[in-house]
N, C-alpha and C positions, 0 to 999 in steps of 0.2 A: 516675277522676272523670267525671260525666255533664253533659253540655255542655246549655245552655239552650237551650229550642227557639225557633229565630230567630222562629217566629211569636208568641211571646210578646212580644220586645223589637218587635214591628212589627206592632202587632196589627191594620194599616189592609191590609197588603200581603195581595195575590190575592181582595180582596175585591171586586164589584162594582158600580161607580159608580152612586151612588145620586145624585148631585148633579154637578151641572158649574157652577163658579166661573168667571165672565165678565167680567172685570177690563176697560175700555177704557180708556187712558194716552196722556195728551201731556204731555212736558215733565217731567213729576213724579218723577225718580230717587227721592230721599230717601223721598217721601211712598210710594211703589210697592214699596222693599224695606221699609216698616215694614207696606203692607198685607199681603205676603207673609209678614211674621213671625209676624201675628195670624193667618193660615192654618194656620202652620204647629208653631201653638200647639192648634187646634180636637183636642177629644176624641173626636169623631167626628161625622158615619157618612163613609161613605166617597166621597171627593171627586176629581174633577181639576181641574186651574187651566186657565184660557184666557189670555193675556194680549194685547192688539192693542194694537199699538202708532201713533200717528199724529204722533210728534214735530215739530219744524221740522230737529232734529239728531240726534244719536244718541237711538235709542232707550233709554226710561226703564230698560229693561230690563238694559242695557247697562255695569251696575256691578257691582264685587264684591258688593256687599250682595245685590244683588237675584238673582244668580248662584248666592251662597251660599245664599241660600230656597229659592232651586228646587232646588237639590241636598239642600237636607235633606227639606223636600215630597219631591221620586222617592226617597230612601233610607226614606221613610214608606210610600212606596207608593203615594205619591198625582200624578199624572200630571203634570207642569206645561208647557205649551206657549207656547214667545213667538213672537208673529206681528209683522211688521211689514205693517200695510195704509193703504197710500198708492194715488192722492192722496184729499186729505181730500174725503168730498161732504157733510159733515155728522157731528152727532151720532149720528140717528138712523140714517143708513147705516151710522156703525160699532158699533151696538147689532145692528143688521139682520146685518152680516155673523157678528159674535161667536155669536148665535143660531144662525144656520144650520152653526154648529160644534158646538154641540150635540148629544149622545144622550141624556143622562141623561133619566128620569123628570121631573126636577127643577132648575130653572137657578136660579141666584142672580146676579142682576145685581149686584156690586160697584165703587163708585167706588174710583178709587184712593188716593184721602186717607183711608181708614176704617182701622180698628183693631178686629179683632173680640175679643171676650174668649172663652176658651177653650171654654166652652155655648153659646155663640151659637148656629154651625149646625146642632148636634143639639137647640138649644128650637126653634129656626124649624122642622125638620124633622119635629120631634113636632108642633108647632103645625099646622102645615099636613094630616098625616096624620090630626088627629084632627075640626079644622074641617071637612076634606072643600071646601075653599074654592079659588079659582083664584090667590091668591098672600096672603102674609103680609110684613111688614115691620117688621124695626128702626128706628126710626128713630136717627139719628147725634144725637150729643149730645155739645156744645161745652163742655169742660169749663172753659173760662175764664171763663161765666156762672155756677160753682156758686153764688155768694155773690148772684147777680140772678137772685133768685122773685119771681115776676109769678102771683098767684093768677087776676088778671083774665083773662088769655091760659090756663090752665086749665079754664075755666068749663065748654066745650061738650065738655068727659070724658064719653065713655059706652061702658057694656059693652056685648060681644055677650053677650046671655044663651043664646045655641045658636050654631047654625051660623050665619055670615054670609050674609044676605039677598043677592041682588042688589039694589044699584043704581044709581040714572045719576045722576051726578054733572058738574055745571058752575061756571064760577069765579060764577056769580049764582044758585045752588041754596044754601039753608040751611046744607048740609053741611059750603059752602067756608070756616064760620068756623070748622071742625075744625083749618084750617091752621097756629093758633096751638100746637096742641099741642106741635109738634116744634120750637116756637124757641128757641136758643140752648141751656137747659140745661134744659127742662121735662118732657122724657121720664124724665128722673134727678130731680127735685120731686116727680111723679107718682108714680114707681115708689118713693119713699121715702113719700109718703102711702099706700099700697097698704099697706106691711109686709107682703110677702109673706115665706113661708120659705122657705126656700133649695131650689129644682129649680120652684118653685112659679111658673106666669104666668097671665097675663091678655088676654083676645083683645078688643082696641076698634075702638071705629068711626074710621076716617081720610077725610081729604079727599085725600091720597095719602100717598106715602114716600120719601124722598129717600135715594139713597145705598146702601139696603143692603135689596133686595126677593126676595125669593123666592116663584119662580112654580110651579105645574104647567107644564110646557112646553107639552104640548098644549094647555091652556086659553090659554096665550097665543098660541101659534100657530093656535089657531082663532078667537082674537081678531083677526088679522091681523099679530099680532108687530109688527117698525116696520119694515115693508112700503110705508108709507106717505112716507116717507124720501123719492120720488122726486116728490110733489108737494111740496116744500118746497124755500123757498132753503138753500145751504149752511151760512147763517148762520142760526141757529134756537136756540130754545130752547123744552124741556118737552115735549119727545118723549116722556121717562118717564111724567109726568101722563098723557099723552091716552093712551101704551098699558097704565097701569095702569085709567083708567077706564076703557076697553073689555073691560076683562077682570073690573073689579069689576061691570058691568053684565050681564053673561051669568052670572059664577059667585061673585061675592061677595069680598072681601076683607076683613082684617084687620090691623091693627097689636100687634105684643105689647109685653108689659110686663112685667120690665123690659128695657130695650132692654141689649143688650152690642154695641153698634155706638156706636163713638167718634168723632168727628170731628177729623183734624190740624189741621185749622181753618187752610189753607194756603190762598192767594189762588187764588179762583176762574178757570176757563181759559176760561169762559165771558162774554167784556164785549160779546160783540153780543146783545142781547134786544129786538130791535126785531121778530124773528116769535116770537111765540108760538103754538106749534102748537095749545095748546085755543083759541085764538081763530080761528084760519085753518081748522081742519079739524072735521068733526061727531065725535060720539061712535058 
């Protein structure tokens, strides 16, 4: 009898990291072994995990659950690394360091309240390789709004009809009423007014993306990555905006549709927002 060739049942293993997954985690066991499952759900291409950890106690990391992802992740073949990096100097510092972990072509900043559905990272991956753009995003969608459509908060929907343009973007530039796109449950409204078929998406214009972005690396890193981290108090919020806008302003960006980024919709770890970095810092 002829035995199945192991690289059939693992068809991710000895393949070359096209992507580096950059999880930063405080506090969030539960919410952190469900983002790992949706990881470890993805059909492809081929990925590693980063995870930084910045708890006040044990790290999120630190359970069976989340134990058990990462051993099915490396028995996939796909890398999964848990860091603890203490002490905290911010958001932005522990974006900055997760970054500079990176090799892949391609990072994907991940919260760890998300939930990807199993096409996520190979549509964002297509999406990205086909725009030619400096980053693309899901946005997360809260599915306990299904039943609240807000057409009004839809309004400012528009395609990219080619590549994404560069440009500059601020919270009092036209653009910033795009914000309403991503609230509560309108990325999943939108994408069921689309009726698209199945493999089938759509690249739009965003004011940013919350939660689940994927970059070219070098366009972010020639962006300044969040380098910027050490002119800010520790207490900060929207480090993601200002370094997605520097990077939509040099190379363009996109939001697809439909989104397979879910949100646990679990209490925010974020309660000081008294800096906000597109306000303190330029584009």
């Amino acid at each position: 009898m002829s035995r199945p060739d192991p690289a059939d049942r693992h068809p991710h293993r000895d393949r070359t990291t096209e992507i580096d997954v950059l999880v930063p985690t405080r506090g969030r066991p539960v919410e952190l072994a469900t983002t790992l499952a949706g990881l470890a759900g993805q059909r492809g291409p081929a990925f590693r995990v980063v995870v930084s950890d910045q708890s006040d106690g044990q790290p999120s990391y630190a359970t069976p659950a989340a134990e058990t992802m990462a051993r099915v992740l490396r028995h996939q073949g796909r890398p999964v690394e848990f860091l603890r990096h203490l002490p905290r100097r911010g958001l932005a510092e522990q974006r900055h360091f997760l970054l500079g972990r990176a090799r892949a072509e391609h990072v994907l900043f991940l919260d760890d309240d998300v939930w990807l559905e199993p096409d996520a990272l190979a549509t964002m991956h297509r999406a990205i390789g086909e725009l030619g753009c400096g980053l693309v995003g899901m946005a997360v969608q809260g599915l306990s709004y299904l039943d609240d459509v807000r057409p009004h908060e839809l309004v400012p929907y528009e395609e990219w009809t080619g590549r994404p343009e560069p440009e500059v973007l601020s919270v009092d530039s036209p653009a910033w009423q795009r914000m309403t796109l991503h609230n509560a449950a309108n990325p999943t409204h939108l994408a069921e007014r689309l009726n698209l078929a199945p493999g089938e998406w759509r690249a739009y214009k965003i004011a940013w993306v919350g939660g689940c972005v994927l970059y070219d690396r070098q366009a972010l890193v020639r962006a300044g990555g969040f380098g910027f981290w050490a002119e800010l108090p520790e207490e900060h919020a929207g480090e993601d905006v200002l370094a997605q806008w520097r990077v939509m302003a040099k190379y363009g960006g996109a939001g697809i549709l439909p989104s397979g980024a879910v949100h646990l919709e679990a209490p925010t770890t974020v309660v000081n927002r008294e800096t906000e970095v597109t306000r303190v810092l330029p584009v």
